[in-house]
C-alpha positions as CSV (number, residue, x, y, z in Angstrom):
1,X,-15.4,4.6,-84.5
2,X,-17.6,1.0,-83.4
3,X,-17.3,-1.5,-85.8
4,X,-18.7,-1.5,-89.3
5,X,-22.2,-2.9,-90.3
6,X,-21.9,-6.5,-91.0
7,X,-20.9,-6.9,-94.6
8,X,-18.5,-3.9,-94.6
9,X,-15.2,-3.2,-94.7
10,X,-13.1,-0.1,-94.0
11,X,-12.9,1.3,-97.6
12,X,-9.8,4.1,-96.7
13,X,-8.1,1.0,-96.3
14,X,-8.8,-0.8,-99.6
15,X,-7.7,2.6,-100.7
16,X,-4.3,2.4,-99.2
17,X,-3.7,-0.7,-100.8
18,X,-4.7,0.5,-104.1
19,X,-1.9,3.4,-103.3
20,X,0.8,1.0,-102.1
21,X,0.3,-1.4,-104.8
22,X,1.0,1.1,-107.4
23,X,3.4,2.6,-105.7
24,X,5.3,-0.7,-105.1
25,X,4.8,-1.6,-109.2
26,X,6.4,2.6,-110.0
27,X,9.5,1.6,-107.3
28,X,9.7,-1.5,-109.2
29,X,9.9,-0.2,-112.4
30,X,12.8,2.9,-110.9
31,X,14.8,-0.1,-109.3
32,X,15.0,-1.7,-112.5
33,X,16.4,1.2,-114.3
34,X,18.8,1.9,-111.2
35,X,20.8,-1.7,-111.3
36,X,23.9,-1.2,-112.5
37,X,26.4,-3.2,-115.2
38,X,27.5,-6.3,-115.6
39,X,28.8,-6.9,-111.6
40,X,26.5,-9.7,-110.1
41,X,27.5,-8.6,-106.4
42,X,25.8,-5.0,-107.5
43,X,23.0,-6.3,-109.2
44,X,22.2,-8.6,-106.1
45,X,20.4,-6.1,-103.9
46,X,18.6,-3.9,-106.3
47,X,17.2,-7.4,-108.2
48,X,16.0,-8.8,-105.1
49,X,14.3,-5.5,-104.5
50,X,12.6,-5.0,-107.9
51,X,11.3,-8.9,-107.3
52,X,10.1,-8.4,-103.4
53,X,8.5,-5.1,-104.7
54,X,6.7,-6.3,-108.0
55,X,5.5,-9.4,-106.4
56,X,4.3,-7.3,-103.8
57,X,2.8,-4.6,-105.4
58,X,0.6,-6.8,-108.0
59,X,-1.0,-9.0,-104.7
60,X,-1.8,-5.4,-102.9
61,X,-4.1,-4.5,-105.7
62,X,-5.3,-8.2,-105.8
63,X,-6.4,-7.8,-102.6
64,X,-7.7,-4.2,-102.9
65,X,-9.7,-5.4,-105.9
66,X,-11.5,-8.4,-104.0
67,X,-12.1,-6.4,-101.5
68,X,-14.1,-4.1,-103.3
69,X,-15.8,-6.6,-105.5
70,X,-16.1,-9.5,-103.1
71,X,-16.7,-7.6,-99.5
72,X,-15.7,-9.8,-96.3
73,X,-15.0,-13.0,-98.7
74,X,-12.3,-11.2,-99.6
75,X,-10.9,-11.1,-95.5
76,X,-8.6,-13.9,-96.2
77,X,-6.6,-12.0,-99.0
78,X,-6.5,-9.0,-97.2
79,X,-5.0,-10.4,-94.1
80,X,-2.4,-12.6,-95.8
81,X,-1.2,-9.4,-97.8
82,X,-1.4,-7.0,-94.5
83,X,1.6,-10.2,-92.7
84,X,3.8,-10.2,-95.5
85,X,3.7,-6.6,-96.2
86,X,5.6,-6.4,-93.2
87,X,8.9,-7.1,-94.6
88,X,8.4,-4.5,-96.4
89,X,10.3,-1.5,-94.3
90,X,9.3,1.0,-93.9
91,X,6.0,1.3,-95.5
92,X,4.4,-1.8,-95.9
93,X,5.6,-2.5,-92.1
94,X,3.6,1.0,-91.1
95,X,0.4,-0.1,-93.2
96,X,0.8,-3.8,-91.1
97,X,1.0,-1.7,-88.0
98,X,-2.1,0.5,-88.8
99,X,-4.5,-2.6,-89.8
100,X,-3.6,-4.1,-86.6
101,X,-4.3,-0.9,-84.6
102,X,-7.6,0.6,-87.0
103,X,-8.8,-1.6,-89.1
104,X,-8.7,-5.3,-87.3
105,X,-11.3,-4.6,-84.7
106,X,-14.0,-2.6,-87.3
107,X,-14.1,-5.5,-89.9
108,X,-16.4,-8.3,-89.2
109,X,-15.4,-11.3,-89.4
110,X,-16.7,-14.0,-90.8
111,X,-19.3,-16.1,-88.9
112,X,-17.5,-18.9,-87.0
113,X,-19.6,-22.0,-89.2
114,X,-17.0,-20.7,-91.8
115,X,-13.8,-19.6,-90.3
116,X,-12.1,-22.9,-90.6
117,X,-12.7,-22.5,-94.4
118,X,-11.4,-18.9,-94.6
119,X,-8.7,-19.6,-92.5
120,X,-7.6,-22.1,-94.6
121,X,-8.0,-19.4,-97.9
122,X,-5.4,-17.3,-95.8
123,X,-3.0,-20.2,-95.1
124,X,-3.0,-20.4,-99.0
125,X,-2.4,-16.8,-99.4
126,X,0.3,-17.0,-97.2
127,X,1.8,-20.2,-98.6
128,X,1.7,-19.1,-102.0
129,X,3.6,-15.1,-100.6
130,X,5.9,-17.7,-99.2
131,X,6.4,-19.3,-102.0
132,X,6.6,-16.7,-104.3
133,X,9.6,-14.5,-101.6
134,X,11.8,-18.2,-101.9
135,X,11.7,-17.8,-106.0
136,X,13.2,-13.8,-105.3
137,X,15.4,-15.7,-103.0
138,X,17.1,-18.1,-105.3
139,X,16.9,-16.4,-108.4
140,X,18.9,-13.1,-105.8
141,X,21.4,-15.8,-105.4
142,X,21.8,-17.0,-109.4
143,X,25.1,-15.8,-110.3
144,X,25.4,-14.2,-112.9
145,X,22.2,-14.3,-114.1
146,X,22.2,-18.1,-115.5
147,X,19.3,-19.1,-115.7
148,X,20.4,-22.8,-116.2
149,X,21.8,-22.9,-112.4
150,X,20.4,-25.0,-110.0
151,X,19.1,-21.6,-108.2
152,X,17.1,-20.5,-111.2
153,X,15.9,-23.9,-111.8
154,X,14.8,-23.8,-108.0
155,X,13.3,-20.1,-108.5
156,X,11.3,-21.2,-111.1
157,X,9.8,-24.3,-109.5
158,X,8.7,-22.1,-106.3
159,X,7.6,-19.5,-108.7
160,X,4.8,-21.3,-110.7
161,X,4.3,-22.7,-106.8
162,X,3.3,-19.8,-105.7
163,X,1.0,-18.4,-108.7
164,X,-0.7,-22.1,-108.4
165,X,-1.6,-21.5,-104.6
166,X,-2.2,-17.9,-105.3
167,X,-4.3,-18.7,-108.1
168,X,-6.8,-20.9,-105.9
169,X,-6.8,-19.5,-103.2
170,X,-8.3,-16.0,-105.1
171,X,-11.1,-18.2,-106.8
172,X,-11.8,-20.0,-103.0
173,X,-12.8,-16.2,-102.6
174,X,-14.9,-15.7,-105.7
175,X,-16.7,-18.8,-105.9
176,X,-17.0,-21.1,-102.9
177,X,-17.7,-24.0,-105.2
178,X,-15.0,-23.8,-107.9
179,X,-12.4,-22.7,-105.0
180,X,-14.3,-26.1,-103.3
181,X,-13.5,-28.1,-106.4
182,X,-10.0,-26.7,-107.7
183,X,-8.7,-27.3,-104.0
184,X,-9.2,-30.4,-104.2
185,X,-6.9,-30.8,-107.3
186,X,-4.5,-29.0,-105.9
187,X,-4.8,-31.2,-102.5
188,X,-4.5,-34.0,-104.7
189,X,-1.2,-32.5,-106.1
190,X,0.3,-31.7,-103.1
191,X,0.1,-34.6,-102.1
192,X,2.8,-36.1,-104.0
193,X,5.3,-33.5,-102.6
194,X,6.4,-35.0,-99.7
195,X,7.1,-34.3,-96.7
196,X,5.4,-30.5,-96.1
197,X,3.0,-31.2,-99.2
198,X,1.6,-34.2,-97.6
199,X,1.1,-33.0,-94.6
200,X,-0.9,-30.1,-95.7
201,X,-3.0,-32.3,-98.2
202,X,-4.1,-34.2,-94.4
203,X,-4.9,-31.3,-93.1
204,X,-7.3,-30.2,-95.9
205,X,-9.1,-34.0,-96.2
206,X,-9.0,-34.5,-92.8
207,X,-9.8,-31.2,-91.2
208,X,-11.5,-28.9,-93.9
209,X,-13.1,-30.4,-96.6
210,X,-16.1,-31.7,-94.4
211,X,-16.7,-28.2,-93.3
212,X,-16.2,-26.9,-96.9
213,X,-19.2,-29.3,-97.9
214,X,-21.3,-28.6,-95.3
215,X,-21.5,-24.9,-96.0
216,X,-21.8,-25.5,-99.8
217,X,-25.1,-27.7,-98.7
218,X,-26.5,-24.5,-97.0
219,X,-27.1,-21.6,-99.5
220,X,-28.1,-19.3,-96.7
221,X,-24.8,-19.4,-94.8
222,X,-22.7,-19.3,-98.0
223,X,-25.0,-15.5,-98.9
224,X,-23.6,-14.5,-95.3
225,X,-20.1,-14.7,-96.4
226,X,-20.8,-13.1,-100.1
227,X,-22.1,-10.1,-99.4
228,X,-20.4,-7.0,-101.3
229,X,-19.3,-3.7,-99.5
């Protein structure tokens, strides 16, 4: 099979991920009902689990939903989700393995004027799974459940983290302009978080936003990128 016509994607794969999102979510929800008493060391596993499997069954069907409503826009998402669903073994590593062997080479990709943008929409996806796999972490580690501990007070600040980066980086593929603007913000708030906060804040003012602009200026090459499946 060649690759798709431009605006495509590979729909039996949006499918999968509407499968293995729902699937993830049910496994969740068995898990849960699985942990056993009042033993923290028994409850570690299973809890860490039910987190890593919730967390990634919910972005599965956020990807699988932009992907049907947004087309290629929606590339960023969908790549991000295929590399973390890799720790997932064995099933999200299979559906890893068979995007990088079907699916990769048949979906366009977007034109290059844009790819620093998009690229930076994934490294927010990815920040913000990154983010959201150090809150399972820490609140795996809470003992006992306390949710006064240091750990959960940790868990919870990489938690709301993660559904901030999450959160823009899904509008950056909805609307170019208010993912432009609420970027910013968050640029702005990063920022303050010194050292690896900073640093990514530079990288956005220095190395993206200009690019950013530059395609919000052109209407044409921003209807490139938006097309629908």
């Amino acid at each position: 099979m060649g690759p798709l016509a431009p605006g495509q994607l590979y729909r039996p794969y949006t499918a999968l991920l509407f499968a293995y999102g729902l699937l993830s979510l049910l496994w969740a929800v068995v898990l849960q009902t699985l942990i056993p008493g009042p033993s923290p060391l028994l409850e570690m596993q299973p809890a860490f689990n039910v987190d890593l499997h919730l967390f990634l069954g919910a972005a599965a069907l956020l990807a699988a939903v932009l992907r049907r409503i947004r087309g290629v826009a929606a590339l960023p998402a969908s790549i991000a989700l295929t590399l973390g669903m890799a720790l997932d073994v064995p099933f999200g590593s299979a559906l890893t393995i068979f995007w990088m062997i079907r699916v990769l080479n048949l979906e366009r990709q977007p034109p290059s004027r844009e790819r620093t943008a998009d690229r930076y929409t994934t490294g927010l996806f990815l920040a913000g799974f990154g983010c959201g796999l150090a809150a399972a972490v820490f609140r795996w580690l809470l003992p006992g459940g306390r949710e006064g501990d240091v750990f959960g007070i940790v868990a919870a600040a990489y938690g709301g983290l993660s559904l901030l980066l999450l959160a823009v980086a899904t509008l950056r593929c909805l609307s170019r302009q208010w993912g432009h603007i609420l970027t910013f913000a968050l640029n702005v708030l990063l920022a303050l978080l010194l050292p690896v906060g900073t640093v990514a804040s530079v990288i956005w003012f220095v190395g993206v936003r200009q690019r950013e602009r530059e395609i919000l200026a052109d209407p044409h090459g921003f209807a490139v990128t938006a097309e629908f499946d």
